[in-house]
ChimeraX commands (.cxc) that place a marker at each C-alpha (Angstrom):
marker #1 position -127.16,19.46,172.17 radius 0.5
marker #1 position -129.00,17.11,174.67 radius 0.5
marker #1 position -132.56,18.12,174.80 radius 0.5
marker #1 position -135.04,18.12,178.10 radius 0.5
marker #1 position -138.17,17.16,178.35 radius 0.5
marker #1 position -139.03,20.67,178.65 radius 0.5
marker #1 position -137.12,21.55,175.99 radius 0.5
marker #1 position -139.10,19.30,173.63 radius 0.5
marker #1 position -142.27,20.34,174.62 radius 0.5
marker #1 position -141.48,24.02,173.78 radius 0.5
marker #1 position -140.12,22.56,170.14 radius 0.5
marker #1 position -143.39,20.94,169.80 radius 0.5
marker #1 position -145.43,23.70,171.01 radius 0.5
marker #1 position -143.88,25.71,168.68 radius 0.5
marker #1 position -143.88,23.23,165.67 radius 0.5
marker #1 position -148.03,23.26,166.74 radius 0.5
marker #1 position -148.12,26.88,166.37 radius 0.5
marker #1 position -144.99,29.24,166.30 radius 0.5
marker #1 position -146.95,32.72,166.82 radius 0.5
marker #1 position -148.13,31.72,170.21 radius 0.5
marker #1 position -146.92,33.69,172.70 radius 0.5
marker #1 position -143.93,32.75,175.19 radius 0.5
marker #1 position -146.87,32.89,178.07 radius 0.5
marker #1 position -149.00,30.82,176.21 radius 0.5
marker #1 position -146.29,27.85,175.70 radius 0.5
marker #1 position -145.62,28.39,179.37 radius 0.5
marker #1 position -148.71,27.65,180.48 radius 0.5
marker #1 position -149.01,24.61,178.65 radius 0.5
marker #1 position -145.51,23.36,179.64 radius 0.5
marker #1 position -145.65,24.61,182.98 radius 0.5
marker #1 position -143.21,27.60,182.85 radius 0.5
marker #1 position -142.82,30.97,183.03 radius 0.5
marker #1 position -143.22,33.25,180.14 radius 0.5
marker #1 position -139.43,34.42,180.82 radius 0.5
marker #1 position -138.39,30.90,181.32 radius 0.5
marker #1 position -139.51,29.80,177.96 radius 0.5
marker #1 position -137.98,32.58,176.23 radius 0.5
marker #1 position -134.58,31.86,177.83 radius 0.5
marker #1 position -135.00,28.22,176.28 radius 0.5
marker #1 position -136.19,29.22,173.10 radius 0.5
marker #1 position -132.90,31.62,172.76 radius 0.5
marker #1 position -131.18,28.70,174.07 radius 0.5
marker #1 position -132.26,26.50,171.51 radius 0.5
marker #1 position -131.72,28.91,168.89 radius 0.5
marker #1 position -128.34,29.45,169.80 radius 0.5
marker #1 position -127.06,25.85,170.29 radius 0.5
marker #1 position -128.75,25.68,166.42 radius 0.5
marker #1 position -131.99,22.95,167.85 radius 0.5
marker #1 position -134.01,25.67,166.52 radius 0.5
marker #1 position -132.59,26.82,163.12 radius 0.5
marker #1 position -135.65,29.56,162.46 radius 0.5
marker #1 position -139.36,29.97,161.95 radius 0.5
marker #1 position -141.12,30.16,158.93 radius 0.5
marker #1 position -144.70,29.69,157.46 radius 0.5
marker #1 position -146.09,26.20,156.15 radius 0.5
marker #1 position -147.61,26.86,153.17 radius 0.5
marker #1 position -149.69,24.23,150.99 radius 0.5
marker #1 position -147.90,23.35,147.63 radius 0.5
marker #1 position -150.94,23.49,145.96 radius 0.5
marker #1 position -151.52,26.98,146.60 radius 0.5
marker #1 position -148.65,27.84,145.07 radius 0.5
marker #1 position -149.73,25.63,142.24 radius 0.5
marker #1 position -147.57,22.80,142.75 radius 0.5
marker #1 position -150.02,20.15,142.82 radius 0.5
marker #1 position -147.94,17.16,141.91 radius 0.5
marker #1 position -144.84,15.96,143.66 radius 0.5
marker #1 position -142.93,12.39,142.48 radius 0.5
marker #1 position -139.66,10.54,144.17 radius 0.5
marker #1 position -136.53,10.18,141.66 radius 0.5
marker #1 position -133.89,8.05,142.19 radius 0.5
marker #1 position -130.45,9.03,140.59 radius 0.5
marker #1 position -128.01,6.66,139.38 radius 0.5
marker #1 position -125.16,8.19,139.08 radius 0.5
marker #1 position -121.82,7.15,136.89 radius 0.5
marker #1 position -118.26,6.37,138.49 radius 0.5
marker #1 position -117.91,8.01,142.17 radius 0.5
marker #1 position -119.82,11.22,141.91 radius 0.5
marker #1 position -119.16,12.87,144.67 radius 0.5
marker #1 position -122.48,14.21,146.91 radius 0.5
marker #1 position -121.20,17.67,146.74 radius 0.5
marker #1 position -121.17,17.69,142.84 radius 0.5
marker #1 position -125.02,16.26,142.68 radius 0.5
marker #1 position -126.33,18.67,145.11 radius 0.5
marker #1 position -125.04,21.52,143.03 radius 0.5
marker #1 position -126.51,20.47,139.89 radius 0.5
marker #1 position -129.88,19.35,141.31 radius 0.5
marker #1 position -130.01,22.53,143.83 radius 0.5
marker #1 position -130.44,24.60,140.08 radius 0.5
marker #1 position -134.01,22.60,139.68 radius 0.5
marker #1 position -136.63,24.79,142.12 radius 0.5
marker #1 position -138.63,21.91,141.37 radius 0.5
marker #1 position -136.67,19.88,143.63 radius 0.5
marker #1 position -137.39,20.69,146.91 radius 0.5
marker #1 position -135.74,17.59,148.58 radius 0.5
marker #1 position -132.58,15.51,147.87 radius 0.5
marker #1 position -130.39,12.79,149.82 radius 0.5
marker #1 position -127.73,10.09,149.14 radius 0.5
marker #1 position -129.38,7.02,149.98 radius 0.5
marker #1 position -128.23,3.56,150.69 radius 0.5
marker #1 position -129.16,0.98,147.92 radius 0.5
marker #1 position -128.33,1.00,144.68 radius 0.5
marker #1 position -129.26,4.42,143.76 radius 0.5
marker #1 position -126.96,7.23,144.93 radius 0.5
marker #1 position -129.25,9.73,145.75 radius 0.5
marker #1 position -133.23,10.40,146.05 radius 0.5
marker #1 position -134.64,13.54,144.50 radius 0.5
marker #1 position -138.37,15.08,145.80 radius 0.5
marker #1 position -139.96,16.89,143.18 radius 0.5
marker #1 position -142.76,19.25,143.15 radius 0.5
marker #1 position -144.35,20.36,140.37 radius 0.5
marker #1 position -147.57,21.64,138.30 radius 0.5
marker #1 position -148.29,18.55,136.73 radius 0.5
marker #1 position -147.36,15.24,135.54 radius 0.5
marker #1 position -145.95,16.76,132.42 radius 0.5
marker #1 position -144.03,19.45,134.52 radius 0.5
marker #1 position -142.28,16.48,136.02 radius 0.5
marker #1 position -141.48,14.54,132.99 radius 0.5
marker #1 position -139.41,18.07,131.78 radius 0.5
marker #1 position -137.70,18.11,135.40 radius 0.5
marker #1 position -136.57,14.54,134.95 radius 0.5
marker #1 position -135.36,14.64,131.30 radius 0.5
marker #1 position -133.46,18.04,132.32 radius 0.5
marker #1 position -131.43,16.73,135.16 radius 0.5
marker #1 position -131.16,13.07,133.10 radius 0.5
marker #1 position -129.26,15.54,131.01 radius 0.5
marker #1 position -126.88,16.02,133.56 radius 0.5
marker #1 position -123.48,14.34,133.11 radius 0.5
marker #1 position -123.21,12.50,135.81 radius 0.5
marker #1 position -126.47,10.61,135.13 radius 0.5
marker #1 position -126.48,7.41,133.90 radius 0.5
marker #1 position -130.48,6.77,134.28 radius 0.5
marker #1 position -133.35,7.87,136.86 radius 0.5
marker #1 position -136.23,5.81,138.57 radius 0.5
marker #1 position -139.60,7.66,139.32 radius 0.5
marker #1 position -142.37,7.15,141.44 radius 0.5
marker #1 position -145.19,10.03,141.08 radius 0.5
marker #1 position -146.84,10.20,144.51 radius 0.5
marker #1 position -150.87,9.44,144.51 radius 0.5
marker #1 position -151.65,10.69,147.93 radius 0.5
marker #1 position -149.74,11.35,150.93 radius 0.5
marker #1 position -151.21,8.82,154.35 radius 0.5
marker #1 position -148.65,10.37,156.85 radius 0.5
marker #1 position -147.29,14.14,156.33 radius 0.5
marker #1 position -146.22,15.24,159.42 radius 0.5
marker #1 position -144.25,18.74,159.09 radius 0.5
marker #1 position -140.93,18.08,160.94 radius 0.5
marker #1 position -140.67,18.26,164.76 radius 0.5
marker #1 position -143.75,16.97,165.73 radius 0.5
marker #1 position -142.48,13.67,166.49 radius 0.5
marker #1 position -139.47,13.64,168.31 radius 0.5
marker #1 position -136.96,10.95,169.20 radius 0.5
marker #1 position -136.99,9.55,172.45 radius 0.5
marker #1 position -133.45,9.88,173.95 radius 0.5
marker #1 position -133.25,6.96,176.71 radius 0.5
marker #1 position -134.19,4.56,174.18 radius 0.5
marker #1 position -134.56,5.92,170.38 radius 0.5
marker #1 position -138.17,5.35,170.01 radius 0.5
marker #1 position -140.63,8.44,168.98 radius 0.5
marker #1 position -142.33,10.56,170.92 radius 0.5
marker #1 position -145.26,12.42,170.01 radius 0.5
marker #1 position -144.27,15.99,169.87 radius 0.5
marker link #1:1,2 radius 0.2
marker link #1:2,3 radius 0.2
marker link #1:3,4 radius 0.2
marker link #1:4,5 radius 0.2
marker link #1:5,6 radius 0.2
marker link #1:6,7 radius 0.2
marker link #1:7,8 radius 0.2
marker link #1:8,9 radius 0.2
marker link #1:9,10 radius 0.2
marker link #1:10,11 radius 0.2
marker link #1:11,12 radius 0.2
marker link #1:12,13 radius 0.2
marker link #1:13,14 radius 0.2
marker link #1:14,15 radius 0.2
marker link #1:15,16 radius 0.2
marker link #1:16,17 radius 0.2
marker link #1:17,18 radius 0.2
marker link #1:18,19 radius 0.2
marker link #1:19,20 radius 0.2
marker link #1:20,21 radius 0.2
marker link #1:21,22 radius 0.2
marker link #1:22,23 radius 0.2
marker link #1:23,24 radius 0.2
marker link #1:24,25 radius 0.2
marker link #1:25,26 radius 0.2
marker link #1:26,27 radius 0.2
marker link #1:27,28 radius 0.2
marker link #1:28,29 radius 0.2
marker link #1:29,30 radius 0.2
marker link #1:30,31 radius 0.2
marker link #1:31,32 radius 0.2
marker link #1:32,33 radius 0.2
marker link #1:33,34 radius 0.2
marker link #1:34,35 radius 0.2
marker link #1:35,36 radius 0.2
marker link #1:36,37 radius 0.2
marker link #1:37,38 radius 0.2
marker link #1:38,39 radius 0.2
marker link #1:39,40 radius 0.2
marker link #1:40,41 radius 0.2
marker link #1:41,42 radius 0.2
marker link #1:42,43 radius 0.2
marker link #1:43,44 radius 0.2
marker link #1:44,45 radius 0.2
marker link #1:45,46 radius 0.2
marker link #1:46,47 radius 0.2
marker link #1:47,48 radius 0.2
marker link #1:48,49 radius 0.2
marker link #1:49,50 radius 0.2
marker link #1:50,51 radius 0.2
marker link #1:51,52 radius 0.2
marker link #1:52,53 radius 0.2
marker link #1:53,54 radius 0.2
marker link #1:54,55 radius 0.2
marker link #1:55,56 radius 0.2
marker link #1:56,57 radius 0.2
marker link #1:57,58 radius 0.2
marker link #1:58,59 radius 0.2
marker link #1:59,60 radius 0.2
marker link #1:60,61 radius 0.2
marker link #1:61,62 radius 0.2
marker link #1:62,63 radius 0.2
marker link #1:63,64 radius 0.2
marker link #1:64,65 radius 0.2
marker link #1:65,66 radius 0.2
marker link #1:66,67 radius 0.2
marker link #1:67,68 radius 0.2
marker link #1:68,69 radius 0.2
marker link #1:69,70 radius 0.2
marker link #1:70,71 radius 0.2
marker link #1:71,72 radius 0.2
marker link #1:72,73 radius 0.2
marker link #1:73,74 radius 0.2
marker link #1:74,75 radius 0.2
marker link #1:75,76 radius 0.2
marker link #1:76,77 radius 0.2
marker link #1:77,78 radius 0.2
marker link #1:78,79 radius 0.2
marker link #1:79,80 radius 0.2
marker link #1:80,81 radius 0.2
marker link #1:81,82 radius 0.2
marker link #1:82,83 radius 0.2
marker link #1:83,84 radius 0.2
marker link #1:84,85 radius 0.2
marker link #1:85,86 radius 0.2
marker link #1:86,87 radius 0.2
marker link #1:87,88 radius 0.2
marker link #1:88,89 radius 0.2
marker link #1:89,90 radius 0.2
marker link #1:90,91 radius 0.2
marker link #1:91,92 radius 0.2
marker link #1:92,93 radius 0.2
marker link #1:93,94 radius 0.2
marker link #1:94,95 radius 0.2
marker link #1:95,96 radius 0.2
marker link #1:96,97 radius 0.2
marker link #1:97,98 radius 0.2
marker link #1:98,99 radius 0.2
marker link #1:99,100 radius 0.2
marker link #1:100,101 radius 0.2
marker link #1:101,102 radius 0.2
marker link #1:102,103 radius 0.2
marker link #1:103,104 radius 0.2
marker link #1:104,105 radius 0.2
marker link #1:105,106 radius 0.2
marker link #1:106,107 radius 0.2
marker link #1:107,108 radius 0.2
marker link #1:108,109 radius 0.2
marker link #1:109,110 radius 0.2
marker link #1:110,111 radius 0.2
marker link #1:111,112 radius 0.2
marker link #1:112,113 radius 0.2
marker link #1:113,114 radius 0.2
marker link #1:114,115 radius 0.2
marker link #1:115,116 radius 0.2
marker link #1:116,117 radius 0.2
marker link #1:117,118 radius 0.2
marker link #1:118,119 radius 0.2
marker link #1:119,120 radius 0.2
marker link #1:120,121 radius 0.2
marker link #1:121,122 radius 0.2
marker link #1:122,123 radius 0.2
marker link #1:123,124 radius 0.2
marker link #1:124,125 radius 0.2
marker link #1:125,126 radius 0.2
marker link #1:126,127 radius 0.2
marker link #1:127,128 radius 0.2
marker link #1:128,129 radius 0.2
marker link #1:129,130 radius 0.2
marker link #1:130,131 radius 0.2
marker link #1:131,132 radius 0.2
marker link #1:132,133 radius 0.2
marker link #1:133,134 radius 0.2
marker link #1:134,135 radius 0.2
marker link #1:135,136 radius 0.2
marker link #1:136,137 radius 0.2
marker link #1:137,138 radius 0.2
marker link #1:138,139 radius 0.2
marker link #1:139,140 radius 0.2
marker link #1:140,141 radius 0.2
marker link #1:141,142 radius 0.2
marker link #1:142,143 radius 0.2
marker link #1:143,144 radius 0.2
marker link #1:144,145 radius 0.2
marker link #1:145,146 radius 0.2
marker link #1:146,147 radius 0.2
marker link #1:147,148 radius 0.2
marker link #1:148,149 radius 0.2
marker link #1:149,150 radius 0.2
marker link #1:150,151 radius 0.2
marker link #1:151,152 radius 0.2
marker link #1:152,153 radius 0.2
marker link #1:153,154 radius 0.2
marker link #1:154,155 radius 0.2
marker link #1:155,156 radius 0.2
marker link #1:156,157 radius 0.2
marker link #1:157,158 radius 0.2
marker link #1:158,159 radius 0.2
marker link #1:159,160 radius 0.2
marker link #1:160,161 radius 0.2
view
């Protein structure tokens, strides 16, 4: 779906704050209540918007320590097969196939260092595995929650949201 400018300043508005009212991202976009609505159940419908939900800290929930795992996987493992296994791991709460030498990068939460050292030996112990590479995160110096910088369409660069 091609987005608008309006359209992107609704998404941000609502990345900002998604209990403000339709009237309230109006006026700050420059649209009618109504109008905005129409968007957002555009947007929802073409899948730009895939829900709302609250951000919660991790370390309310007691997850105070999160660390990056590289998998190195044996023979061709197919994508499919890793997120499957890793998916059974709540402690992962991110996981892609990268490019490198690595086939895929794990984000792990946790309750501690030792809680991740468990995490990683577990899914080490997964077939597939031939050996991991961890990086425990120190402090985070950019965590922006998703949609607040959006890309640019003329010409790919970012635009604050």
């Amino acid at each position: 779906m091609e987005l608008d400018r309006l359209d992107r300043d609704i998404i941000a508005a609502l990345v900002e704050d998604a209990r403000q009212t339709y009237a309230e991202i109006g006026q700050e976009v420059g649209l009618s209540a109504s109008a905005v609505k129409r968007r957002v159940d555009r947007l929802r419908e073409s899948g730009a918007i895939t829900g709302f939900s609250a951000m919660v800290a991790p370390a309310a929930l007691g997850w105070t320590t999160e660390a990056y795992v590289e998998l190195f996987c044996q023979g061709k493992t197919k994508p499919s097969d890793i997120a499957l296994a890793v998916a059974r791991y709540p402690e992962v709460v991110g996981a892609a196939t990268i490019t490198g030498e690595a086939d895929a990068l794990l984000h792990i939460r946790a309750t501690d260092v030792r809680h991740v050292e468990r995490v990683i030996e577990r899914i080490a112990a997964e077939p597939f595995v031939v050996r991991t590479k961890s990086a425990i995160v120190l402090s985070r110096l950019v965590d922006s929650p998703p949609g607040t910088t959006l890309p640019d369409a003329r010409n790919g660069s970012h635009v604050p949201g």
